[in-house]
C-alpha positions in Angstrom: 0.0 0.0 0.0 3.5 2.1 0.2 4.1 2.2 -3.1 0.7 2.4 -4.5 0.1 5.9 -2.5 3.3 6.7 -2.6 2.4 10.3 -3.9 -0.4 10.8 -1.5 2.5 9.4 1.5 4.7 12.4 -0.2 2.3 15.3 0.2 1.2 14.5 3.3 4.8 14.3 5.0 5.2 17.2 2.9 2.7 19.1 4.7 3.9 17.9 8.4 7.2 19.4 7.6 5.9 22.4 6.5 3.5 22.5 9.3 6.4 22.2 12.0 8.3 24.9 10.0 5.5 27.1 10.1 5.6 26.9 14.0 9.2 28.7 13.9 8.5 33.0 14.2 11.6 33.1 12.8 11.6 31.3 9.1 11.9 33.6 6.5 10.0 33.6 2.9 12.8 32.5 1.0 13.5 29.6 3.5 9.8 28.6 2.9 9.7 29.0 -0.8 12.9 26.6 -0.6 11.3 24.1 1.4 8.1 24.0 -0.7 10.3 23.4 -4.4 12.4 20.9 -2.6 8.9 18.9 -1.4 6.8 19.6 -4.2 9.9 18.4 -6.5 10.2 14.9 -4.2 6.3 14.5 -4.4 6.5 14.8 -8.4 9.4 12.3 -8.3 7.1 10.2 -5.9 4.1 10.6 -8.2 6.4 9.5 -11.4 7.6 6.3 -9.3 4.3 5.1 -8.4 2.7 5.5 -12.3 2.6 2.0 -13.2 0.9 0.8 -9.4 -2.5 -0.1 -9.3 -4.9 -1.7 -7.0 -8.1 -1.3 -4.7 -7.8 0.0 -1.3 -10.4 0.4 1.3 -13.3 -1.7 1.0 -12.9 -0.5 -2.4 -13.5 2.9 -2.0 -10.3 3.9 -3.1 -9.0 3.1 -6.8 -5.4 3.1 -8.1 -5.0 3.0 -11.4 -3.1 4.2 -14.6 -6.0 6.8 -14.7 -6.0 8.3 -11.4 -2.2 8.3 -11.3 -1.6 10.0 -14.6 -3.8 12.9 -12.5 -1.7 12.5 -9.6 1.5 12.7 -11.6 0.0 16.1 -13.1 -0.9 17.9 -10.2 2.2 17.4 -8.8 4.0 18.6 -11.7 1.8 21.4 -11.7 2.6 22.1 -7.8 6.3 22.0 -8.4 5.5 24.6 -11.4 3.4 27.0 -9.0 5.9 26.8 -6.2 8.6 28.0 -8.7 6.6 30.8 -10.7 3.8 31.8 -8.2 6.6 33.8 -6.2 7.3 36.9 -4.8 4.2 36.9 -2.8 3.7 40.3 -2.9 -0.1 40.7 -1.9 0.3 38.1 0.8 0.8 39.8 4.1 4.4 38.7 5.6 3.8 36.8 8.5 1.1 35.1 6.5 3.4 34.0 3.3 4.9 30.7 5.5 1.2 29.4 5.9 0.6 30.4 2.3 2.8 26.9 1.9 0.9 24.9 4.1 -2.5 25.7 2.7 -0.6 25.0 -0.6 -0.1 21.2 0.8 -2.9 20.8 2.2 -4.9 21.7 -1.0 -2.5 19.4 -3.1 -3.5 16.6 -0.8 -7.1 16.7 -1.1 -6.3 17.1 -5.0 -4.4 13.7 -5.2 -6.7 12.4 -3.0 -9.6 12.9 -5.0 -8.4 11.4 -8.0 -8.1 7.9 -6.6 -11.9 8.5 -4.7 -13.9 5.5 -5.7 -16.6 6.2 -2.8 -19.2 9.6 -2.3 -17.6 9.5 0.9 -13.8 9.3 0.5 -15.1 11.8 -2.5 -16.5 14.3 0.1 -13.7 14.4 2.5 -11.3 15.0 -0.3 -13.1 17.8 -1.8 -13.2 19.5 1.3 -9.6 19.5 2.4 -9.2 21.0 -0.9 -12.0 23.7 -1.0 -11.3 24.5 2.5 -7.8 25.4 1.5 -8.9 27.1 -1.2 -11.7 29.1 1.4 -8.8 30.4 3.3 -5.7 31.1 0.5 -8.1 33.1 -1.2 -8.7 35.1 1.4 -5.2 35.8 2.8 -5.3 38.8 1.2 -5.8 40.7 3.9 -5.0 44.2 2.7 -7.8 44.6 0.9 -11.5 44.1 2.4 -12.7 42.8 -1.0 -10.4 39.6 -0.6 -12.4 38.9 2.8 -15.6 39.4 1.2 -14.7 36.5 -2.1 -13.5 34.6 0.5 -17.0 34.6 2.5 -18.7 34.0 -0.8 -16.6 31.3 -2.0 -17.2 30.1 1.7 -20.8 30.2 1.4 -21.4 28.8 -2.4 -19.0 25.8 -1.4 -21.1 24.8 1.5 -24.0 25.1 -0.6 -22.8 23.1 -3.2 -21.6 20.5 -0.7 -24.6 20.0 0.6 -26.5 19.7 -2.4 -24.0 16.9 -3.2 -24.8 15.4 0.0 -28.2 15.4 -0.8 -27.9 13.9 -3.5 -25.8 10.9 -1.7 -28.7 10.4 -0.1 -30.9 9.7 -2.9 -27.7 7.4 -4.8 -27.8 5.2 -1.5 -31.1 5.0 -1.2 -31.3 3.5 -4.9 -28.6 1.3 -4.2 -27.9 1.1 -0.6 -23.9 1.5 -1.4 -21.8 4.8 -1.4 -19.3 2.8 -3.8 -19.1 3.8 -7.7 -18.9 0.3 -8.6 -22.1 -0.3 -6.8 -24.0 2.3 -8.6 -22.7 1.3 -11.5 -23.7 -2.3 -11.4 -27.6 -1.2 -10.4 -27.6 0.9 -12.9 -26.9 -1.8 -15.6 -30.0 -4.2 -13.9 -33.0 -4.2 -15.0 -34.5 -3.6 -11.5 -32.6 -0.1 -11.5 -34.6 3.0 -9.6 -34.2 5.8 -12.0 -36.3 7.8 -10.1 -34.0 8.2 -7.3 -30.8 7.8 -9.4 -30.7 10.2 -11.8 -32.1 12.9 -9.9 -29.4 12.0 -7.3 -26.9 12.3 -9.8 -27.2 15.5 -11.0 -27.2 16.4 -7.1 -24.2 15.3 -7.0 -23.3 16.9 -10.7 -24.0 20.3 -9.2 -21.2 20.1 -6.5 -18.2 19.0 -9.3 -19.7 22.3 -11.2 -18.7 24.1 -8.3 -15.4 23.0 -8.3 -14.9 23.4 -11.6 -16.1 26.9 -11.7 -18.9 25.5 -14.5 -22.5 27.4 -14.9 -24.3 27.8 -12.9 -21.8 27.2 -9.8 -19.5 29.5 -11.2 -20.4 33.0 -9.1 -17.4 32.7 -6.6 -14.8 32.6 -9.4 -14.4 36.2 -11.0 -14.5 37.3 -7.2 -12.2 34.6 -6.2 -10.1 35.3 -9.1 -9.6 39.4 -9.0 -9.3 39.2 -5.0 -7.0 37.0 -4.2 -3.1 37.3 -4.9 -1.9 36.4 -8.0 0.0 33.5 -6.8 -3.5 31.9 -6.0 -5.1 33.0 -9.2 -2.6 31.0 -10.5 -3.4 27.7 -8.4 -7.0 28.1 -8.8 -6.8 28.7 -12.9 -4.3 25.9 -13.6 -3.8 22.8 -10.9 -7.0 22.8 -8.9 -9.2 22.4 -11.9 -7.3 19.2 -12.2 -9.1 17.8 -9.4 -12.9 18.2 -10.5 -11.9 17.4 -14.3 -10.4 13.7 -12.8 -13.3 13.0 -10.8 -16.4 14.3 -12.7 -15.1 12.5 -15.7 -14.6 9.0 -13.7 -18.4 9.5 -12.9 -19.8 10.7 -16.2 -17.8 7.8 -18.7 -19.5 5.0 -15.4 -22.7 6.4 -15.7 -23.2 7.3 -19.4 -23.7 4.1 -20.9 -26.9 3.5 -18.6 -28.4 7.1 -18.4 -28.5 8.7 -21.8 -30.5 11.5 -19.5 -28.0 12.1 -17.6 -25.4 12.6 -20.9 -28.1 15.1 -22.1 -27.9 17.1 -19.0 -23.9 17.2 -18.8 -24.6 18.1 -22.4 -27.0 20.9 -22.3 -24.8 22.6 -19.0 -21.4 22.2 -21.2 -23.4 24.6 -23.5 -24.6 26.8 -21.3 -20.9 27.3 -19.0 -19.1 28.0 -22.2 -21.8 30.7 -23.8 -21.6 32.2 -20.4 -18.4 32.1 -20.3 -17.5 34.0 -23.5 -20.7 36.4 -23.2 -19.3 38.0 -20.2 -15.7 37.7 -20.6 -16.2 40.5 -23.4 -17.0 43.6 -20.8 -14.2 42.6 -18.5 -10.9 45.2 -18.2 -10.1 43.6 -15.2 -7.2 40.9 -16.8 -7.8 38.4 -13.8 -11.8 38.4 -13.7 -11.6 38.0 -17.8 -9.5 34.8 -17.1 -12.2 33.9 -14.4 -15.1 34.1 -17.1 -12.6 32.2 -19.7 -12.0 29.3 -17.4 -16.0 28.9 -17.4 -16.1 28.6 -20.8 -13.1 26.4 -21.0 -14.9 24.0 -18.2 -17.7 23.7 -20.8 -15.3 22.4 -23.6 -14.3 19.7 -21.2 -17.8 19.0 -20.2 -18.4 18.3 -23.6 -15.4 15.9 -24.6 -16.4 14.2 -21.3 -20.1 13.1 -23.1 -17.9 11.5 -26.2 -17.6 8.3 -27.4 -15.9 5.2 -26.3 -12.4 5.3 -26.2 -11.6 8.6 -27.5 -13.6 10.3 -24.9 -10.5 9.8 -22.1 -8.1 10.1 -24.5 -9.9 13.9 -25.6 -10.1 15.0 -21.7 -6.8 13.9 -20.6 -5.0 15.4 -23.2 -7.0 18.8 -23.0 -6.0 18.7 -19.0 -2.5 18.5 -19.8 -2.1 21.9 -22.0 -4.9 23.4 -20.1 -2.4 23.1 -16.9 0.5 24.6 -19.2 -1.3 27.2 -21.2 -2.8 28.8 -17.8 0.4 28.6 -16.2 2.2 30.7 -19.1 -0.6 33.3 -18.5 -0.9 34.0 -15.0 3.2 33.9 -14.9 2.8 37.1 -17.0 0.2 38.5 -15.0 2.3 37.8 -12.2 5.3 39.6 -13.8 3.1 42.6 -14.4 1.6 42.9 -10.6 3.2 46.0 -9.2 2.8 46.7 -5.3 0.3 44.9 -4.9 -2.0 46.2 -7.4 -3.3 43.8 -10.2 -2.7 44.2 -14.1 -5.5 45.5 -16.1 -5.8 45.5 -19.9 -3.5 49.3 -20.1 -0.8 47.0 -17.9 -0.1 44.7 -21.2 0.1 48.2 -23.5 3.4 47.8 -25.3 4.7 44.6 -23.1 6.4 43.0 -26.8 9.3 46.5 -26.5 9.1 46.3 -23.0 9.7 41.9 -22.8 9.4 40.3 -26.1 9.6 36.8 -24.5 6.8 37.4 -22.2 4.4 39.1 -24.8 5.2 36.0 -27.2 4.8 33.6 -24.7 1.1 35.1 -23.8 0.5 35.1 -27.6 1.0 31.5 -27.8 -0.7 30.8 -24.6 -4.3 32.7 -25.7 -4.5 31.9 -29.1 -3.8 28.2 -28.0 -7.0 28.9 -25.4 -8.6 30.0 -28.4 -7.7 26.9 -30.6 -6.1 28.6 -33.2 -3.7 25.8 -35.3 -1.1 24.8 -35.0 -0.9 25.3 -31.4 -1.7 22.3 -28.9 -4.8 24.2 -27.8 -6.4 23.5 -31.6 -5.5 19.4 -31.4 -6.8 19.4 -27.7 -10.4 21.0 -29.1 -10.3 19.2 -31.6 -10.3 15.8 -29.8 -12.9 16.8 -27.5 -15.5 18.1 -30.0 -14.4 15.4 -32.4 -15.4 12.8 -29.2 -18.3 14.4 -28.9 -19.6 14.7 -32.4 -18.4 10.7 -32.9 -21.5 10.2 -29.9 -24.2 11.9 -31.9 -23.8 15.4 -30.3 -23.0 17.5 -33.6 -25.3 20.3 -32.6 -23.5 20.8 -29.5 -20.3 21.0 -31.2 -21.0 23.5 -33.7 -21.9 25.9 -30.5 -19.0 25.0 -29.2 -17.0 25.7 -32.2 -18.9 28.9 -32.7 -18.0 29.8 -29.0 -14.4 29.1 -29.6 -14.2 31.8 -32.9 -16.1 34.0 -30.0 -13.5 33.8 -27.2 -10.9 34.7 -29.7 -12.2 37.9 -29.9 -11.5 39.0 -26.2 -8.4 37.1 -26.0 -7.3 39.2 -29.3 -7.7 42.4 -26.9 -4.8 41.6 -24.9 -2.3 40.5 -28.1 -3.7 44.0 -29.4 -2.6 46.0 -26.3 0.8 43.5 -25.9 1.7 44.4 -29.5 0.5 47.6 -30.7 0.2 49.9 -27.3 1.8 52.6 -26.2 4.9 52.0 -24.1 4.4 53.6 -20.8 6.5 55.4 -19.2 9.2 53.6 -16.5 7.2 49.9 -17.3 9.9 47.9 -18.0 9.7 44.4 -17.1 12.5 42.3 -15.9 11.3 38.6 -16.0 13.3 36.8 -13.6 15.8 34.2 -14.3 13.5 30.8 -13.3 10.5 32.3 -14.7 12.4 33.2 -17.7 13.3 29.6 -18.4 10.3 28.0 -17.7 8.1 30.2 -19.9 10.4 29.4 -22.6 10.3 25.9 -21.7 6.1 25.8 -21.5 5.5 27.7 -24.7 7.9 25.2 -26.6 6.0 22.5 -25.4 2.6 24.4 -26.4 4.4 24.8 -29.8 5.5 21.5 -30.3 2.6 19.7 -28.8 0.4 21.1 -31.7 2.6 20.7 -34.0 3.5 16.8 -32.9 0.8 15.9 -30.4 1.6 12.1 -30.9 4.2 12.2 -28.8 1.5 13.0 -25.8 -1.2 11.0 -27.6 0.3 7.5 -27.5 1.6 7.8 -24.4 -1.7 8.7 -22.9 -2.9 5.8 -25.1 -0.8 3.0 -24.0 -2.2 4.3 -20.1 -5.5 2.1 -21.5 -7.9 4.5 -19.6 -11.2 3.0 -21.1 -10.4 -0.3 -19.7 -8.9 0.8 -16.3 -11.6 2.8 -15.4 -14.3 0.5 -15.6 -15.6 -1.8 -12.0 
């Protein structure tokens, strides 16, 4: 059992050490920031090692496989990656920045755990570790009263969505008397199966992944969320939490599909409506951080959508789509980062000339938004077009011809910011020096956006030879 949650064994221990640190007055930010790459680099290495592990823990209520552990490998990856570039933590008060880390952990652990949950209730107490986390790093920034108030409303939403998930528990085990996704799977498939509890219970239970996802219509917390909190947060929320509620709503949706074509429809019809919601909004935003909060909406609905696919190609689609979703966010809010100044959070005048002010940063947000966009050859383009091409394979070509007419839509506001990073005025004293670590890794993370859409086998057929379709099945 070691070896098999070796990286859940990594973050916790992770987060002990950090939690003992934390107790000393006299640990500085840098010695923290040091302490979290060197853990969060031995929990990817940890993650990487335990890949090929697989089993059933727990009564069954916890599953190891090639699935959940690609996830696992992921977030790590992605926590090593917002450790290195979601620094200095400049909105963050000081004596808070050391328990910025620990949250951090904590967060990470209720992400990894998540993505092995098998059970509604191993599922519940993971999401909560990580939304609680997410409750209070949200709110650390203190210096501004609008940061406690997101915080409260994030706060409030989560516990309503909780508890509508909860609810709808209740209705699963009354249908099948089990808490266990095998179970509900296997009454579904009988013929004696109680639709009438079940699929109401189910979308209960939909409503609270939404949340997490930030998908219509549990999305109000996250253009608060988003322009409130520091931008080292921002970061976490846009890029490795969504990890966690794409690997578990997916496990649920490709279990349950096959038996509930209703409940397909549903997943359907709110993939539509997150991602015209999205983009409708998005367009009236100057605030850089809330636009990104409407865009990740939208975005949530194209992987709603690739999650209703076809056999096969449907894990394939979403997986692959996660991956650059992680890098292409992380690109972005690294430049956002870079632009913060004392505090105060970019707008759309902050990117006004940024190509003569940093040429590597404005091409690397180039890249990044017109790969959110799907514009070929970027990996953004291959990763739609998996997910739509999933979709359309299961009979749902009417959704994908929104979706695709969404996607020329989000262009539009994502062209504002190439506009302003290209063709602005320069203002005066706004250099920016991009530091060396940040430097490297945006360099490194718009290659691989690059070559990804220009090679995306490479990824594909490593993501195939994983076998999801057959590992995640009872």
């Amino acid at each position: 059992m070691i070896m098999q949650m070796l990286p859940e064994w990594a973050a916790l221990g992770s987060l002990l050490i950090l939690f003992v640190l934390t107790l000393s007055n006299r640990l500085s930010e840098r010695t923290a920031r040091l302490a979290a790459l060197i853990l969060t680099a031995l929990v990817a290495v940890a993650a990487f090692a335990a890949t090929s592990q697989q089993g059933i823990l727990f009564a069954n209520s916890y599953r190891i496989d090639s699935y959940s552990q690609f996830f696992k490998l992921l977030m790590a990856i992605g926590l090593f990656a917002n450790a290195l570039l979601g620094w200095p933590l400049r909105s963050i008060p000081k004596v808070q920045r050391t328990e910025y880390y620990f949250l951090f952990f904590a967060a990470g652990l209720g992400m990894m755990l998540l993505a092995s949950a098998y059970s509604f209730l191993v599922l519940y107490v993971a999401m909560e570790l990580l939304s609680y986390s997410m409750y209070t790093l949200v709110g650390m920034r203190r210096a501004r009263t609008e940061s406690i108030e997101s915080s409260v409303k994030y706060l409030i939403i989560g516990a309503s969505a909780s508890a509508i998930g909860l609810f709808g528990v209740s209705y699963i085990y009354g249908a099948t008397g089990s808490l266990n996704f095998g179970a509900v799977t296997t009454q579904l498939a009988s013929a004696s199966a109680n639709h009438v509890l079940l699929l109401p219970g189910l979308v209960l239970v939909l409503s609270s992944f939404l949340f997490k996802l930030a998908a219509f219509p549990f999305h109000a917390w996250a253009p608060d969320a988003y322009e409130s909190s520091a931008s080292p947060v921002a970061m976490f929320l846009a890029s490795v939490s969504k990890l966690a509620g794409i690997a578990v709503l997916f496990r649920l949706v490709y279990l349950v599909k096959p038996y509930l074509p209703e409940f397909e429809f549903v997943v359907g019809l709110l993939a539509l409506a997150s991602m015209t919601f999205g983009n409708l909004v998005a367009f009236r935003q100057t605030s850089v951080k809330r636009l990104f909060a409407y865009s990740s909406i939208a975005q949530a609905g194209y992987l709603m959508l690739g999650m209703i696919g076809l056999g096969a190609s449907a894990p394939e689609a979403v997986v692959f789509y996660s991956v650059i979703y992680l890098l292409m966010n992380l690109v972005i809010f690294t430049v956002v980062l870079e632009l913060e100044r004392e505090g105060e959070d970019p707008r759309l005048q902050s990117f006004q000339g940024l190509y003569r002010r940093n040429a590597l940063m404005a091409m690397a947000l180039l890249v990044s938004l017109f790969s959110l966009a799907g514009v070929p050859p970027l990996a953004g383009f291959f990763g739609k077009w998996l997910l739509f091409s999933s979709a359309a394979t299961a009979g749902h070509v009417w959704f994908v011809v929104i979706a695709i007419c969404n996607s020329v839509l989000s262009l539009y506001y994502y062209l504002f910011l190439v506009k302003a990073a290209y063709y602005g005025e320069v203002p005066e004293g706004a250099a920016v020096e991009t530091r060396g670590g940040p430097r490297v890794a945006i360099l490194f993370v718009t290659l691989a956006i690059t070559f990804l859409g220009i090679y995306p086998r490479i990824l594909t057929e490593y993501i195939g030879s994983l076998n999801l379709p057959r590992t995640m099945l009872p």
